[in-house]
N, C-alpha and C positions, 0 to 999 in steps of 0.2 A: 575745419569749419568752426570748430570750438573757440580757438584763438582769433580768427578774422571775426565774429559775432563778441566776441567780448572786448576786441579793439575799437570795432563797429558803435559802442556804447559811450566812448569816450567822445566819438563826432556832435551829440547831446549834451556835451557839456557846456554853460555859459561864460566859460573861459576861452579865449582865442587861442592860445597856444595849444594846451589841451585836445581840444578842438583838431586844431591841425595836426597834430599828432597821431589822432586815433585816425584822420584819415590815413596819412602818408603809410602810418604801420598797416592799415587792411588793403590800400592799394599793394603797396608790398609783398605783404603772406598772398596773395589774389594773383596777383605777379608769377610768383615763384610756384605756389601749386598749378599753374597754368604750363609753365616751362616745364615741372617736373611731368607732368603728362603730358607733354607733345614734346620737346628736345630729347631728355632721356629718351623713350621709346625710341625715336631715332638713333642715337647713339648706340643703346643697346641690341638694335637691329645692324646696325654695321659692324658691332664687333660680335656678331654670332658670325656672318658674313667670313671676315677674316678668318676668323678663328676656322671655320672650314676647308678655307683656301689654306692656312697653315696645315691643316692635319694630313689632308689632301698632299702636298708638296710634301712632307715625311714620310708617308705611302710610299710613294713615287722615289726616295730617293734611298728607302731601304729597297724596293726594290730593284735599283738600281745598283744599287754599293755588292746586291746577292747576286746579279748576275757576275758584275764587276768580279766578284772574287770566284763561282762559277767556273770564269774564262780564264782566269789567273792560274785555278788548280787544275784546269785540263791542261795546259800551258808546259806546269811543271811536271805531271806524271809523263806528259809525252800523248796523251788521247787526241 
């Protein structure tokens, strides 16, 4: 907010260029804090998402691999 209000001062200036600059930078920062709370949050809700689905599937595939080897050693004692 600090920076968009101190860009925001430069739109007051009686110089054109100037002028257009302080806006295009506080449309910008306004921009981008805007995306950083609504995209982020998205993002970082899809990769909790995955990131569950991964942990989930490693579960599943040690318990797999323990039965796996389980049926292998009853196999070779002969049980």
């Amino acid at each position: 907010m600090t920076v968009t209000f101190g860009f925001a001062a430069l739109i007051a200036s009686p110089f054109n260029i100037i002028s257009n600059f302080g806006l295009v930078t506080v449309l910008s920062v306004v921009f981008a804090l805007i995306t950083t709370f609504t995209v982020f949050v998205v993002l970082m809700i899809r990769m909790e998402i995955r990131r569950e689905v991964l942990e989930n599937a490693k579960q599943e595939l040690k318990k797999a691999m323990a039965l796996i080897n389980n049926q292998s050693w009853r196999k070779m004692n002969g049980s």
